[in-house]
N, C-alpha and C positions, 0 to 999 in steps of 0.2 A: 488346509490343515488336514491330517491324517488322524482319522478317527480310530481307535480299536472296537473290537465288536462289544464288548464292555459298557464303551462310552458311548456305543452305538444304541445300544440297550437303554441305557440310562435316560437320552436325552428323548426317546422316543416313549417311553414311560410315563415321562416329563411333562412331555405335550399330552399325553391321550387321559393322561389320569388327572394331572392336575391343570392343566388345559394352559402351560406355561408359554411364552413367548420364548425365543430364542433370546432376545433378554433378558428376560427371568432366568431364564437357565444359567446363562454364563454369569447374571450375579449370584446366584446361589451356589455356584461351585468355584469360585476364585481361585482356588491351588491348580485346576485344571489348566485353567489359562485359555479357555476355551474364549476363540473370535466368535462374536453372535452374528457376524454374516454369514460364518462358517457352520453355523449351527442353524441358521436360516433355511440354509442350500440341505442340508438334509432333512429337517422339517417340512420341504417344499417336498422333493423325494419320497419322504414318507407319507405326504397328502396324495401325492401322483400314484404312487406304486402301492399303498398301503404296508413295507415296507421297507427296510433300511441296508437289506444284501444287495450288492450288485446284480446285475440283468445278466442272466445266462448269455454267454459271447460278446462282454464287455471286457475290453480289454485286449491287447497283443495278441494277434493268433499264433500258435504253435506251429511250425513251419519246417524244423529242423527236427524235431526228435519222430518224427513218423515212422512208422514199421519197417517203410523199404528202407528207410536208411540207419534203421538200428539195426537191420539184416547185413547191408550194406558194410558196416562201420565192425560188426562180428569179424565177419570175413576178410576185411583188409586186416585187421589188430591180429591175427590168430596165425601163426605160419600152416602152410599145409603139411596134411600128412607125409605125402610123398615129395617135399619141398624143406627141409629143414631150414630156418632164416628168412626165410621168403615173409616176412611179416611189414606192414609199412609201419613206418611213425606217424603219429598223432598229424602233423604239418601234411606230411601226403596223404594220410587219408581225407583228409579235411580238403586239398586243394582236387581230391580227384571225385569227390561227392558234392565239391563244392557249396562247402556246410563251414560255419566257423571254428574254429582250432575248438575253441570254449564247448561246442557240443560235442565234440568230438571225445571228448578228455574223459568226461564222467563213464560214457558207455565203455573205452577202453579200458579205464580202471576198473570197472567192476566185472568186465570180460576178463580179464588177467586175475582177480582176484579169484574167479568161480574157477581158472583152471589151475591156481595152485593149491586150492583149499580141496580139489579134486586129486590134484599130484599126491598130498601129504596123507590125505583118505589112502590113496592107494598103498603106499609107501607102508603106514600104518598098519595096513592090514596084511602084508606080504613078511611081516618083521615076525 
């Protein structure tokens, strides 16, 4: 069960103030619907750690949006100056950085965004 930080708060309050079981806890809040093995497992957690946030580098590493390849992912999305067209799509960049389409998408979109909100700046000021 996925806790919010909320109910994170609450059940560790729970324990330290009123010195609750994880049983206690999940009878005292029924609308939650809260599993008291699942409320066990962070009681355990917060005796181990002394608290209830995850451990710095728990979780999936970060793999694809790294510097070189948000550099990388610039420069393919962007045609050259002295190349007008020369710009790849989303699928070639992705298949030539060998990065997934999915990371590829965000950083193009908001590389096209910075350069037409940059065109209309110009445009703007020239009128």
């Amino acid at each position: 069960m996925v806790f919010s930080k909320d109910d994170l708060a609450v059940i560790a309050a729970c324990f330290t103030e009123k010195e609750w079981t994880g049983t206690r806890i999940a009878r005292e809040f029924p609308n939650k619907k809260w599993n008291y093995r699942s409320i066990n497992q962070v009681l355990v957690k917060y005796h181990q750690t002394g608290g209830t946030d995850r451990m710095k580098g728990s979780g999936r590493p970060v793999t694809a949006m790294t510097d070189k390849n948000l550099r990388q992912v610039e420069q393919l999305c962007q045609s050259q100056e002295d190349k007008p067209g020369s710009h790849k799509s989303q699928r070639q960049t992705a298949r030539i950085i060998g990065i997934s389409r999915s990371s590829v998408q965000p950083s193009c979109i908001q590389e096209n965004a910075n350069i037409s909100s940059e065109c209309q700046c110009q445009t703007q000021t020239q009128d």
